[in-house]
PyMOL Python script that loads the backbone (N, CA, C, O; Angstrom):
from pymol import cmd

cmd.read_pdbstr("""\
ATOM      1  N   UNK A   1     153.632 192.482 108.341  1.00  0.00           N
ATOM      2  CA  UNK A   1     152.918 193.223 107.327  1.00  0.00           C
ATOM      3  C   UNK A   1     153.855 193.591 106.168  1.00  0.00           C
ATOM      4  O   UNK A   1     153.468 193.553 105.000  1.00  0.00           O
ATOM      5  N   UNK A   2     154.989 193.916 106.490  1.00  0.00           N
ATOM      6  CA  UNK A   2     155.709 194.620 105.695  1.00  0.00           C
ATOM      7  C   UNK A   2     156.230 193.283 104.488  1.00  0.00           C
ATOM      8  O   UNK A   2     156.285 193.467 103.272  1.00  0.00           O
ATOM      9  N   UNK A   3     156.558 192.013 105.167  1.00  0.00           N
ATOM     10  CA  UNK A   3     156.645 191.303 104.515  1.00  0.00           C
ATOM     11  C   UNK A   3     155.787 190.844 103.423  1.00  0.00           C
ATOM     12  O   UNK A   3     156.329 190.514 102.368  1.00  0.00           O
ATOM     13  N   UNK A   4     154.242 190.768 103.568  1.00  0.00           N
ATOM     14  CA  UNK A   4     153.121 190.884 102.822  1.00  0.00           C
ATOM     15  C   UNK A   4     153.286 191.738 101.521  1.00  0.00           C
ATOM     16  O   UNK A   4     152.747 191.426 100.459  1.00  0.00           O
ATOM     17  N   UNK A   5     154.207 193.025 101.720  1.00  0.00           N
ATOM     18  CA  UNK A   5     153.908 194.137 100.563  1.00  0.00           C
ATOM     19  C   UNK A   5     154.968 193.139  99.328  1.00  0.00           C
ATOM     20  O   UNK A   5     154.706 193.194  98.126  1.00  0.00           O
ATOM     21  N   UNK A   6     156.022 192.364  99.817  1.00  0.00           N
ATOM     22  CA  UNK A   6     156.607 192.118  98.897  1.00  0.00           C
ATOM     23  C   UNK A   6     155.888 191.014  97.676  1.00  0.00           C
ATOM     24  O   UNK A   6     156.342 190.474  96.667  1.00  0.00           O
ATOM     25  N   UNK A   7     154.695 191.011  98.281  1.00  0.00           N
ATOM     26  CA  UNK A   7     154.058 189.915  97.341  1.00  0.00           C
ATOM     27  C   UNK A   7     153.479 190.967  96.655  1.00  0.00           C
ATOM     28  O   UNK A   7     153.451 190.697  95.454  1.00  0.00           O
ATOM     29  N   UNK A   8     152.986 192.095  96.914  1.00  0.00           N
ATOM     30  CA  UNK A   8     152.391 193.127  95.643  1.00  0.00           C
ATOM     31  C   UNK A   8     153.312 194.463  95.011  1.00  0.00           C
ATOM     32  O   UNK A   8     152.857 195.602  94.909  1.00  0.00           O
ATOM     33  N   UNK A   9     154.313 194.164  94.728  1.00  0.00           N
ATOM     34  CA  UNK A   9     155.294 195.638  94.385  1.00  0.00           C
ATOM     35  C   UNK A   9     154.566 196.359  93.775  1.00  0.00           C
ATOM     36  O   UNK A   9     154.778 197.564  93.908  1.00  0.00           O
ATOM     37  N   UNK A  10     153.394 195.908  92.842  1.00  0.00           N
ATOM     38  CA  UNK A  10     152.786 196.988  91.973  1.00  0.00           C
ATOM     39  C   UNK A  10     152.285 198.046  93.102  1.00  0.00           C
ATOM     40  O   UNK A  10     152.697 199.201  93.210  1.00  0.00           O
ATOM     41  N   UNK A  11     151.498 197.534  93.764  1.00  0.00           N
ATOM     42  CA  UNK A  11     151.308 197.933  95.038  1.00  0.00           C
ATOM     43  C   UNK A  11     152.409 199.221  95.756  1.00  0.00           C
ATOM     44  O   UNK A  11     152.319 200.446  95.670  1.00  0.00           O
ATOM     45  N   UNK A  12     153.132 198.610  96.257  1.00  0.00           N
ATOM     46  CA  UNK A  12     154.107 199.381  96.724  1.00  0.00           C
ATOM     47  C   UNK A  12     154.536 200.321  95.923  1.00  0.00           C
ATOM     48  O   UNK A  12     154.394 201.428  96.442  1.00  0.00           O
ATOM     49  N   UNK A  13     155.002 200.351  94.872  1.00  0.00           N
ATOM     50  CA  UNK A  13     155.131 201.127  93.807  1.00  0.00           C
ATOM     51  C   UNK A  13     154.792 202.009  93.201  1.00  0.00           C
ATOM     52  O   UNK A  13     155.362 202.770  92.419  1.00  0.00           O
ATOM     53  N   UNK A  14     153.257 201.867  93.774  1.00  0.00           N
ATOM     54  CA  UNK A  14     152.167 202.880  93.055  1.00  0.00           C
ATOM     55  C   UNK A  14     152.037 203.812  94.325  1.00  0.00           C
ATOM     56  O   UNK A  14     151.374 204.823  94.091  1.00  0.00           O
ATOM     57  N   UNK A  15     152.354 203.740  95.180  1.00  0.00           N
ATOM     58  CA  UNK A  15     152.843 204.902  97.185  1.00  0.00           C
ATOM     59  C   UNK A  15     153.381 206.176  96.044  1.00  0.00           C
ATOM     60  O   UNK A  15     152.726 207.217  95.998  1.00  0.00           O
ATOM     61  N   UNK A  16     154.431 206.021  95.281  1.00  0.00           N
ATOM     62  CA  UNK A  16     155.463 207.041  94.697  1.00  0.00           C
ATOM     63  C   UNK A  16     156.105 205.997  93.731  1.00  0.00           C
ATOM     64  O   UNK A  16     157.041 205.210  93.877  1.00  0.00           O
ATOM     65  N   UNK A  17     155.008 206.360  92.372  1.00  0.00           N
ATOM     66  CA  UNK A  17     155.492 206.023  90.877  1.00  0.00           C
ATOM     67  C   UNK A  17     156.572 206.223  90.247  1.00  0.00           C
ATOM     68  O   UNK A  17     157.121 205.365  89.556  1.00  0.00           O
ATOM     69  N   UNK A  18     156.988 207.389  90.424  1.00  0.00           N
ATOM     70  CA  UNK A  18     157.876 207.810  90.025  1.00  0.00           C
ATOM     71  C   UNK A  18     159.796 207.650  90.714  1.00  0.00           C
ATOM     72  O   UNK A  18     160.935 207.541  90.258  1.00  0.00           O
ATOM     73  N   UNK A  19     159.195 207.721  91.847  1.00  0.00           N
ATOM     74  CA  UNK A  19     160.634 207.289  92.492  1.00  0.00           C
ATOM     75  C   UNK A  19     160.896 205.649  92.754  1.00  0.00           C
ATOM     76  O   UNK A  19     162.085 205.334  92.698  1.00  0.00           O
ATOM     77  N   UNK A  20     160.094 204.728  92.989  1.00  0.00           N
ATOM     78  CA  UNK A  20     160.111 203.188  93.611  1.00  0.00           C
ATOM     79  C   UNK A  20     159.938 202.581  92.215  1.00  0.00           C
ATOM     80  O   UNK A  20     160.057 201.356  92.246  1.00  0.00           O
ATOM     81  N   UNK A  21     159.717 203.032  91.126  1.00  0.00           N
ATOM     82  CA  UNK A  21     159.141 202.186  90.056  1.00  0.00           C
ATOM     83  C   UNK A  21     160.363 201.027  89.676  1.00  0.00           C
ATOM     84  O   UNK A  21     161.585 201.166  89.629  1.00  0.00           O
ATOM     85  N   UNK A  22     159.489 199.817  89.425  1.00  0.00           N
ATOM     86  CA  UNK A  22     161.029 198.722  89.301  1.00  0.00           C
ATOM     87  C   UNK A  22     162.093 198.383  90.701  1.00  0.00           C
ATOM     88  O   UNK A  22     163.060 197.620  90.722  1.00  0.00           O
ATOM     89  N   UNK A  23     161.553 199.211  91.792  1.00  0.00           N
ATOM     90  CA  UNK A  23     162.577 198.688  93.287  1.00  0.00           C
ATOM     91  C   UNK A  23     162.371 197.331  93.765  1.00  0.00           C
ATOM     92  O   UNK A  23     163.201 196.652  94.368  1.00  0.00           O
ATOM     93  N   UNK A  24     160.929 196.926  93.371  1.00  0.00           N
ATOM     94  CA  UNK A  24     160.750 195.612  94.222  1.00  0.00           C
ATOM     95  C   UNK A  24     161.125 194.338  93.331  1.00  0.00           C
ATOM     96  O   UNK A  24     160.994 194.169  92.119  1.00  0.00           O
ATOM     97  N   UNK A  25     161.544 193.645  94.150  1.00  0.00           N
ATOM     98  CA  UNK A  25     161.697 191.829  93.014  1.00  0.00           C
ATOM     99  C   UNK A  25     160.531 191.744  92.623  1.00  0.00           C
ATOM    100  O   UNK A  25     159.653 192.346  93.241  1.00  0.00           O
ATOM    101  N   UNK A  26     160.279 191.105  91.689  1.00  0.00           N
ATOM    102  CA  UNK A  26     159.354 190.266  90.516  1.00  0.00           C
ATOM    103  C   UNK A  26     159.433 188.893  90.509  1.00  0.00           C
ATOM    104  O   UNK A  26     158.566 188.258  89.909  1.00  0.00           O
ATOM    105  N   UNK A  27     160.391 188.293  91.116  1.00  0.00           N
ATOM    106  CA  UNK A  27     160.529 187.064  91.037  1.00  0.00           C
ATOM    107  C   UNK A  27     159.604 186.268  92.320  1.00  0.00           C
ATOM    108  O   UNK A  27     159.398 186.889  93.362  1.00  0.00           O
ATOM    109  N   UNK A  28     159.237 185.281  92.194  1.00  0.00           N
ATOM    110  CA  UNK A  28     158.408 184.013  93.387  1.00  0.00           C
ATOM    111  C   UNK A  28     159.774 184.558  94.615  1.00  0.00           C
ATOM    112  O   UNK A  28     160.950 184.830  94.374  1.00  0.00           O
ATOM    113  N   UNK A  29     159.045 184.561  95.891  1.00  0.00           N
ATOM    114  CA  UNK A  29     160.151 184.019  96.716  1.00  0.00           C
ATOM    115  C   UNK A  29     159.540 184.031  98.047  1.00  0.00           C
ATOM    116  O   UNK A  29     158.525 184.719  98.154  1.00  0.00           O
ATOM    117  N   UNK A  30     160.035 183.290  99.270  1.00  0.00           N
ATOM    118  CA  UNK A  30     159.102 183.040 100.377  1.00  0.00           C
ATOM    119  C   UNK A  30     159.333 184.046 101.259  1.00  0.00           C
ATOM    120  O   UNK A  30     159.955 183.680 102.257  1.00  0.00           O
ATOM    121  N   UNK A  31     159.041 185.174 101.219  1.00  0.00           N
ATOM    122  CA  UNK A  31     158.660 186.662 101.759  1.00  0.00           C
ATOM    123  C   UNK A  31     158.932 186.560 103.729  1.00  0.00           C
ATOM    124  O   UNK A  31     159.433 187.312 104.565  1.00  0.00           O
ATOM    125  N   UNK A  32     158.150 184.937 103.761  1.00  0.00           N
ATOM    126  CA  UNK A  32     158.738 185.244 105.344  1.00  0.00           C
ATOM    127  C   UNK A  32     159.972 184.651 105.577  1.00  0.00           C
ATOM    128  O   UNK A  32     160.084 184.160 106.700  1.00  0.00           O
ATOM    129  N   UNK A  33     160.700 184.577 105.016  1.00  0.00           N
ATOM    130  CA  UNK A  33     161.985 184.463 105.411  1.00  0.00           C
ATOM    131  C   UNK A  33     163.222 185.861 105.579  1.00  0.00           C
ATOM    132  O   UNK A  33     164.272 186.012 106.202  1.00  0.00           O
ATOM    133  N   UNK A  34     162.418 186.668 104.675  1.00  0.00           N
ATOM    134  CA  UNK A  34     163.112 187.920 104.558  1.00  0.00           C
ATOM    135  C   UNK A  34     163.262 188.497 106.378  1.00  0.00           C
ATOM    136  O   UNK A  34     162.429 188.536 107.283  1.00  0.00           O
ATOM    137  N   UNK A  35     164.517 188.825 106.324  1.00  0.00           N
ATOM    138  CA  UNK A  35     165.121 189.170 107.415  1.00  0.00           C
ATOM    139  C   UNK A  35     164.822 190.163 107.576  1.00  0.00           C
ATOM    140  O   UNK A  35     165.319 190.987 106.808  1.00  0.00           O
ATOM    141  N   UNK A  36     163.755 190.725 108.757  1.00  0.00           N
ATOM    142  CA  UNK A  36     163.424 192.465 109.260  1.00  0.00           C
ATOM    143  C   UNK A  36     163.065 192.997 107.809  1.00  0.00           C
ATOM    144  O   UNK A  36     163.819 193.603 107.047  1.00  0.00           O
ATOM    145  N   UNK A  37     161.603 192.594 107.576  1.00  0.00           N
ATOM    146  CA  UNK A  37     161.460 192.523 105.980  1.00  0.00           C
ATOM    147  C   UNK A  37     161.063 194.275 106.231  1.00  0.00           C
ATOM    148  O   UNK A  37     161.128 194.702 105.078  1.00  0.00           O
ATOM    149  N   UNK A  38     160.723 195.378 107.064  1.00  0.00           N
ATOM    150  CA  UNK A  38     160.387 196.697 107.074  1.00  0.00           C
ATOM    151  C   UNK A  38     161.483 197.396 106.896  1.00  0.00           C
ATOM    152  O   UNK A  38     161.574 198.500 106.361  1.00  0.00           O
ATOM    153  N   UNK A  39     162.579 196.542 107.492  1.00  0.00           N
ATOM    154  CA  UNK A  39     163.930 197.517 106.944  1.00  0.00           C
ATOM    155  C   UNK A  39     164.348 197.322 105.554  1.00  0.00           C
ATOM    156  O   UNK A  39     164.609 198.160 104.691  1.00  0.00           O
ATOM    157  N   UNK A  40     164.360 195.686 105.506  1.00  0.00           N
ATOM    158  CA  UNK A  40     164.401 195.502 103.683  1.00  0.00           C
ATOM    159  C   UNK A  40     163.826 196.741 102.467  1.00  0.00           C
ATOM    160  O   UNK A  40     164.356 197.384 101.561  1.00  0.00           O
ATOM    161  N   UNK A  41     162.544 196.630 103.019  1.00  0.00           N
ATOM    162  CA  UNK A  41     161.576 197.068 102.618  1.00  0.00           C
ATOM    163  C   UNK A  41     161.928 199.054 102.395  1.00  0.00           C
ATOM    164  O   UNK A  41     161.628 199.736 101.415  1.00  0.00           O
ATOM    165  N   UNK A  42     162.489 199.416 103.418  1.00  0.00           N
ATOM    166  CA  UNK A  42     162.955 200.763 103.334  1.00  0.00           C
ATOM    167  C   UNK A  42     164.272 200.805 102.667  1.00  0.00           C
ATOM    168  O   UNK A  42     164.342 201.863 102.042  1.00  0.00           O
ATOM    169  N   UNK A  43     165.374 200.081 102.532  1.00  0.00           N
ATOM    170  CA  UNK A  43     166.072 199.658 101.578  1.00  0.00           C
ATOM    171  C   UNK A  43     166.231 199.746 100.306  1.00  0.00           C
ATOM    172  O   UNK A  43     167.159 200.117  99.588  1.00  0.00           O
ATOM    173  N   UNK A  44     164.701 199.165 100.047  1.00  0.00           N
ATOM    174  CA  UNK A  44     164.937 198.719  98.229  1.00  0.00           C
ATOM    175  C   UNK A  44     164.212 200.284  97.806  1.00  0.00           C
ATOM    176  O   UNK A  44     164.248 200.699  96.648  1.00  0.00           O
ATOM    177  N   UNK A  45     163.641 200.961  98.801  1.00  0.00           N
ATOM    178  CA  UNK A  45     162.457 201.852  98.007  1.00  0.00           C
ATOM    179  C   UNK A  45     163.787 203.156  98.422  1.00  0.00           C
ATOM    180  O   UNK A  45     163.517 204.224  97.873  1.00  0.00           O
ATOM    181  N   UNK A  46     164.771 203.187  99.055  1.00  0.00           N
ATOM    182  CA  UNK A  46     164.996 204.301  99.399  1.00  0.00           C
ATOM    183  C   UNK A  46     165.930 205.290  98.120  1.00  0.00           C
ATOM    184  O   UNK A  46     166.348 204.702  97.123  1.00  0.00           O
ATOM    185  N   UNK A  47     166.078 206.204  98.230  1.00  0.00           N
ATOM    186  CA  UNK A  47     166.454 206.767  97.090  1.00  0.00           C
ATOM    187  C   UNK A  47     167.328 207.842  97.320  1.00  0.00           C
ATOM    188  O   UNK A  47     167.834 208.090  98.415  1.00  0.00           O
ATOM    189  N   UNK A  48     167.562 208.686  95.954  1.00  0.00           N
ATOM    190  CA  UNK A  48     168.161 209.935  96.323  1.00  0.00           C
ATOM    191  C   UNK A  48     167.517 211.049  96.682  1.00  0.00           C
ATOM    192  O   UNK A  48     168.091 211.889  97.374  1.00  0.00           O
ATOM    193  N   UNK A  49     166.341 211.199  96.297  1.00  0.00           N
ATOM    194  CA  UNK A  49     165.500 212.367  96.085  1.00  0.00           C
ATOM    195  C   UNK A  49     163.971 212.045  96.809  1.00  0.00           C
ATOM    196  O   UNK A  49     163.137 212.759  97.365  1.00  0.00           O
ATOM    197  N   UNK A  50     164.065 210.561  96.491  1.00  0.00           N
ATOM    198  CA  UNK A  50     162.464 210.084  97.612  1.00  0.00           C
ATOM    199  C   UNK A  50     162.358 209.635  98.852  1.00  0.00           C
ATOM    200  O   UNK A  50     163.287 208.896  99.177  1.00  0.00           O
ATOM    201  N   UNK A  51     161.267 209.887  99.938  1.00  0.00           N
ATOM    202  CA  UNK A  51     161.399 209.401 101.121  1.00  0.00           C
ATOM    203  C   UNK A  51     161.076 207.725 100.730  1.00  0.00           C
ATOM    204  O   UNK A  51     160.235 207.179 100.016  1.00  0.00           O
ATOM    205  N   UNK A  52     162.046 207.302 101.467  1.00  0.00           N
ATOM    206  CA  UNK A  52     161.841 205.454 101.846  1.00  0.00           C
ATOM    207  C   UNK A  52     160.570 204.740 102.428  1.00  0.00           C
ATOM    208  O   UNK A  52     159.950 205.724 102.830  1.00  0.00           O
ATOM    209  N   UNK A  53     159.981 203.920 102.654  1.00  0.00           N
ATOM    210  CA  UNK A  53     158.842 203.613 102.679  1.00  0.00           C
ATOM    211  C   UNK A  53     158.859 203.570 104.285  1.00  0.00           C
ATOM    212  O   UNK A  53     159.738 203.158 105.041  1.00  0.00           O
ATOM    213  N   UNK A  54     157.464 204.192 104.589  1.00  0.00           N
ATOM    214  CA  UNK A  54     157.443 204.410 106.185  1.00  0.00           C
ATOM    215  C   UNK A  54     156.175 203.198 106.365  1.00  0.00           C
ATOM    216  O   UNK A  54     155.829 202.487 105.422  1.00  0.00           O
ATOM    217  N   UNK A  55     155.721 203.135 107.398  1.00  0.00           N
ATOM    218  CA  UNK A  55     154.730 202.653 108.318  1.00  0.00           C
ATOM    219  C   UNK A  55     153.161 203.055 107.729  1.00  0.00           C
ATOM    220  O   UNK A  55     152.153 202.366 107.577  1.00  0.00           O
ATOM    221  N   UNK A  56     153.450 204.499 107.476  1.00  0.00           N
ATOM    222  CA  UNK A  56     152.246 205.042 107.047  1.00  0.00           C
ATOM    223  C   UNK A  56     152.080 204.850 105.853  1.00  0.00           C
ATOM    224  O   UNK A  56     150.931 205.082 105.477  1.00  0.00           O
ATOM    225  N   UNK A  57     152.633 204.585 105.253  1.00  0.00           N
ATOM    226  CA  UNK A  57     152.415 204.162 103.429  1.00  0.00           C
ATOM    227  C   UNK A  57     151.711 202.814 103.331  1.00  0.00           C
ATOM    228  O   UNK A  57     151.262 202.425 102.253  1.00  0.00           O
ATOM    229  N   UNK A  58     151.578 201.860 104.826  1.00  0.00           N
ATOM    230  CA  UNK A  58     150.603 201.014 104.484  1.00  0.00           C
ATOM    231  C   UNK A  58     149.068 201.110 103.774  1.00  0.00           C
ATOM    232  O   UNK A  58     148.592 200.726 102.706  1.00  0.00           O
ATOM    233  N   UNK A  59     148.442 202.000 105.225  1.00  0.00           N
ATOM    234  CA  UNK A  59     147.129 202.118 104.108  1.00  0.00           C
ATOM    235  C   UNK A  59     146.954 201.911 102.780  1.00  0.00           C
ATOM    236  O   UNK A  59     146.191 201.119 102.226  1.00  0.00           O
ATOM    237  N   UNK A  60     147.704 202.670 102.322  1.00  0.00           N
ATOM    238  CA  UNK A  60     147.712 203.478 100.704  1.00  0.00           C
ATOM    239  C   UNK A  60     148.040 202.025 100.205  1.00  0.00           C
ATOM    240  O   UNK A  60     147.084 201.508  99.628  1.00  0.00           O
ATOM    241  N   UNK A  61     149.292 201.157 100.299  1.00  0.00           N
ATOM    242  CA  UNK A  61     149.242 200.017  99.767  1.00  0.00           C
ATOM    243  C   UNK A  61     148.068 199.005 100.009  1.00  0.00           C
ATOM    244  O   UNK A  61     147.778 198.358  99.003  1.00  0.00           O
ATOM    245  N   UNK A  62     147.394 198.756 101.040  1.00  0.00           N
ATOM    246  CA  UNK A  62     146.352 198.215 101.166  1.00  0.00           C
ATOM    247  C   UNK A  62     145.126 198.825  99.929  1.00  0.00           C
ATOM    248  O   UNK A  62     144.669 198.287  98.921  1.00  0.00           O
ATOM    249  N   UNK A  63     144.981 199.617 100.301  1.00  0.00           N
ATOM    250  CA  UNK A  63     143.861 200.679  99.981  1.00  0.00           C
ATOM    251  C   UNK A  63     144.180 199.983  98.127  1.00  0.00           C
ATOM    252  O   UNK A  63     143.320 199.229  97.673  1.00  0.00           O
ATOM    253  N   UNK A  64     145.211 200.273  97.396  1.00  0.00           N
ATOM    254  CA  UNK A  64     145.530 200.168  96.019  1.00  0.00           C
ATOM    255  C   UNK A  64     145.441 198.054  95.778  1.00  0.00           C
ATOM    256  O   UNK A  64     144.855 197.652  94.773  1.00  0.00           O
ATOM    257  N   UNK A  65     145.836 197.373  96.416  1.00  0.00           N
ATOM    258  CA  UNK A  65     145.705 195.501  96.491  1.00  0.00           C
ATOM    259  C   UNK A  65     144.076 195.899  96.644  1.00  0.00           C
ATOM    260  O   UNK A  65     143.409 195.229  95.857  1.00  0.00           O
ATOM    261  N   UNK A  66     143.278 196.808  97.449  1.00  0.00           N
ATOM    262  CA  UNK A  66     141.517 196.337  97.396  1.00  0.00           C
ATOM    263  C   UNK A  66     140.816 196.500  95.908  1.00  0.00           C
ATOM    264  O   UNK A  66     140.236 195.754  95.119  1.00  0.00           O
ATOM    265  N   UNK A  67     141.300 198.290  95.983  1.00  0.00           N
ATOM    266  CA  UNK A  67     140.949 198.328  94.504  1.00  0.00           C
ATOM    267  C   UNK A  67     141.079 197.738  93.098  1.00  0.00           C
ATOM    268  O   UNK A  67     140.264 197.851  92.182  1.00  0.00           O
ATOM    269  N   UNK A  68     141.955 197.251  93.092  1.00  0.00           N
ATOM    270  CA  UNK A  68     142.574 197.087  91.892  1.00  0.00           C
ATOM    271  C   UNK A  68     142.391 195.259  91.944  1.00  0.00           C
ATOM    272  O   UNK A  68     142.455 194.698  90.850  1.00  0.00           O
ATOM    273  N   UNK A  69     142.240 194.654  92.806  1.00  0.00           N
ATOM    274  CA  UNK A  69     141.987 193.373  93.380  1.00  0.00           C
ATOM    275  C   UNK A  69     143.032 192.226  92.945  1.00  0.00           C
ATOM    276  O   UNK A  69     142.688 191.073  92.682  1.00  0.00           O
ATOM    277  N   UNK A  70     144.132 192.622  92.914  1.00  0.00           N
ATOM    278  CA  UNK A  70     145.554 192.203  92.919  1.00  0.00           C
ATOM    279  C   UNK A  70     146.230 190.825  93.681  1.00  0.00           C
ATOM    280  O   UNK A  70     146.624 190.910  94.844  1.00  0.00           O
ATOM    281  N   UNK A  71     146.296 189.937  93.144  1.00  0.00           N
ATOM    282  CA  UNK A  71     146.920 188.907  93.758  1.00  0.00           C
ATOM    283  C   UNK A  71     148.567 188.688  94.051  1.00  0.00           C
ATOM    284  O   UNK A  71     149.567 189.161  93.511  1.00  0.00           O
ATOM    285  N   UNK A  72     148.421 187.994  94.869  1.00  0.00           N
ATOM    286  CA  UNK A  72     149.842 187.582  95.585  1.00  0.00           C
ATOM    287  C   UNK A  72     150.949 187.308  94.706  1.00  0.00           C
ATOM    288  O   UNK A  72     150.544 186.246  94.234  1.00  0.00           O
ATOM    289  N   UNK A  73     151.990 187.501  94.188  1.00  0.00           N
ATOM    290  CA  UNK A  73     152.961 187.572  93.481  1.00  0.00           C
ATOM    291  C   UNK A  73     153.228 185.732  93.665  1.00  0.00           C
ATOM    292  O   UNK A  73     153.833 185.042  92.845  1.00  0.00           O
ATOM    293  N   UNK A  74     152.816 185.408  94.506  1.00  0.00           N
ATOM    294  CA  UNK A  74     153.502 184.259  95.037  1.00  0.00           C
ATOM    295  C   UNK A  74     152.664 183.730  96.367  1.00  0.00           C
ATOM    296  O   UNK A  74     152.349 184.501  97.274  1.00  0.00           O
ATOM    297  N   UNK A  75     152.383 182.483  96.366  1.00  0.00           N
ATOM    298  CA  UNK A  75     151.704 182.224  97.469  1.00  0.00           C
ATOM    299  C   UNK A  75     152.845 182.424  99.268  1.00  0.00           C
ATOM    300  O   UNK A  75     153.979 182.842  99.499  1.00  0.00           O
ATOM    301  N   UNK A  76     151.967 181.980  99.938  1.00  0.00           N
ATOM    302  CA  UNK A  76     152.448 182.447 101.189  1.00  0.00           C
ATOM    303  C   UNK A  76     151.652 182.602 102.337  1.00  0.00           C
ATOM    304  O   UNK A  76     151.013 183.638 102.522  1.00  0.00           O
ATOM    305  N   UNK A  77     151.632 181.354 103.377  1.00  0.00           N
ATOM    306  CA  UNK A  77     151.067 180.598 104.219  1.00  0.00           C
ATOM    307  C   UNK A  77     150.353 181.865 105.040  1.00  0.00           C
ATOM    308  O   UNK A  77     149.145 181.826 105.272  1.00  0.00           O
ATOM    309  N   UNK A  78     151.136 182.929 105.442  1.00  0.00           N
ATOM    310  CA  UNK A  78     150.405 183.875 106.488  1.00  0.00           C
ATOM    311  C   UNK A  78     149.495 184.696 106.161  1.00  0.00           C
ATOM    312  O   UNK A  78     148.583 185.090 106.888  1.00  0.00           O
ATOM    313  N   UNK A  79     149.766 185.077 104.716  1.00  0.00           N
ATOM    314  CA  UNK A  79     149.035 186.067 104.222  1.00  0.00           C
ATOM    315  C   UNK A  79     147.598 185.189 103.617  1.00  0.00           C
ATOM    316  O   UNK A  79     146.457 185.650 103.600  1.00  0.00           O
ATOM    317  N   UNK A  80     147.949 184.046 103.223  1.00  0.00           N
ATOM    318  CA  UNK A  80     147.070 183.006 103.282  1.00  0.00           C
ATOM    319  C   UNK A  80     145.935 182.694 104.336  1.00  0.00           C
ATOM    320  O   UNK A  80     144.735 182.748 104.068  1.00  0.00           O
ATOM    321  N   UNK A  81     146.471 182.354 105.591  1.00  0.00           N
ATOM    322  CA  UNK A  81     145.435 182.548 106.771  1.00  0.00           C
ATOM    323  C   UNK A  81     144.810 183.810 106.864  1.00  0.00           C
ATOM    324  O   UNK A  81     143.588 183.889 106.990  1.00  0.00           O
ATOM    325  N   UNK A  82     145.736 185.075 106.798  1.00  0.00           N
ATOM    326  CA  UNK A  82     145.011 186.079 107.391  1.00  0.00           C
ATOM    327  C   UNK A  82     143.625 186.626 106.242  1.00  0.00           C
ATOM    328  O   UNK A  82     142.650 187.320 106.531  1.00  0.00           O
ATOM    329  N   UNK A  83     144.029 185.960 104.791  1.00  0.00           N
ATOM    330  CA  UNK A  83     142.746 186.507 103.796  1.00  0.00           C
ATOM    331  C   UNK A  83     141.415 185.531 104.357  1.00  0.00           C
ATOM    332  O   UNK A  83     140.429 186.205 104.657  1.00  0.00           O
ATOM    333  N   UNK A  84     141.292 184.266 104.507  1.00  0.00           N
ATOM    334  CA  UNK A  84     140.819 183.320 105.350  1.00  0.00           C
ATOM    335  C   UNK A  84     140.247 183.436 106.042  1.00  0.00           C
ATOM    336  O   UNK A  84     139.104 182.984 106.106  1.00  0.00           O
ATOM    337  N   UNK A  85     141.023 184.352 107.171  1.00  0.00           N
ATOM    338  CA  UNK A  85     140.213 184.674 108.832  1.00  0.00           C
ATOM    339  C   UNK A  85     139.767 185.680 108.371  1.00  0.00           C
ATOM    340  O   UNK A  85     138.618 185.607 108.808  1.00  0.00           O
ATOM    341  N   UNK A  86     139.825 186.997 107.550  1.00  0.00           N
ATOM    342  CA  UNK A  86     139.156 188.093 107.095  1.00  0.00           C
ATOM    343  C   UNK A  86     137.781 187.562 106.466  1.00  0.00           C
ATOM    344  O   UNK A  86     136.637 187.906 106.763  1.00  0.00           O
ATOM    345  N   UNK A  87     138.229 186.584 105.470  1.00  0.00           N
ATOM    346  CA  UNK A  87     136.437 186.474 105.005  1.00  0.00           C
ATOM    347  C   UNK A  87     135.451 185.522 105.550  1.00  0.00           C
ATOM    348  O   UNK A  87     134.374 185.190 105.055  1.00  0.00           O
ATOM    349  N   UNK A  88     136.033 185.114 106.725  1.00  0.00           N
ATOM    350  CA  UNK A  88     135.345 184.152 107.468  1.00  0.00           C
ATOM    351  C   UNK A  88     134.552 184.899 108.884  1.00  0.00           C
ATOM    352  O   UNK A  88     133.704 184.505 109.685  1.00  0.00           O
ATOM    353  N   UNK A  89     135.294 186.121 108.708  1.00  0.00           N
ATOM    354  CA  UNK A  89     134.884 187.532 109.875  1.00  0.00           C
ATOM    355  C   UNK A  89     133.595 188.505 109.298  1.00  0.00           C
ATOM    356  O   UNK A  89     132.853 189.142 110.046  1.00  0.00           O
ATOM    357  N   UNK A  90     133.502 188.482 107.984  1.00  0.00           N
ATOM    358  CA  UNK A  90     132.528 188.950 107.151  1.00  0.00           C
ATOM    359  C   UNK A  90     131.434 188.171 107.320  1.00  0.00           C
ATOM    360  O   UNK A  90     130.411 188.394 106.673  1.00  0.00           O
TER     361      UNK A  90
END
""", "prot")
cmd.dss("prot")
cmd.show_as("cartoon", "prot")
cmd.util.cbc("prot")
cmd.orient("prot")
């Protein structure tokens, strides 16, 4: 999952605007290769003054990719199937 967020930083970003803004890459890159991408992931967001990105900040990133109806920074085979098997479950 965690690997997934790196395809939407706006996403991630928008958890705590003010502290993560600009933490995530912008650039294409193949997300599942990222090594223990949840620790990565607490890494790039962590700060001096803000909490680092937990488990529970998923929703909220989900919740903001529905609304806003936000595409993948970059394609990417898993996140690929799993949109797939979601609207094929509908």
């Amino acid at each position: 999952m965690e690997a997934w967020w790196f395809l939407f930083p706006e996403a991630v970003e928008a958890v705590r605007p003010r502290a993560w803004r600009n933490k995530l890459p912008r650039e294409a890159q193949d997300v599942e290769l990222i090594n223990q991408p949840k620790k990565e992931l607490q890494r790039v967001t962590r700060g001096k003054s803000a909490p680092e990105y937990a488990e529970s900040d998923s929703p909220t990133i989900a919740a903001y990719i529905k609304e806003k109806s936000l595409t993948p920074l970059c394609p990417c085979k898993s996140y690929d199937c799993m949109v797939k098997l979601a609207i094929s479950i509908r």
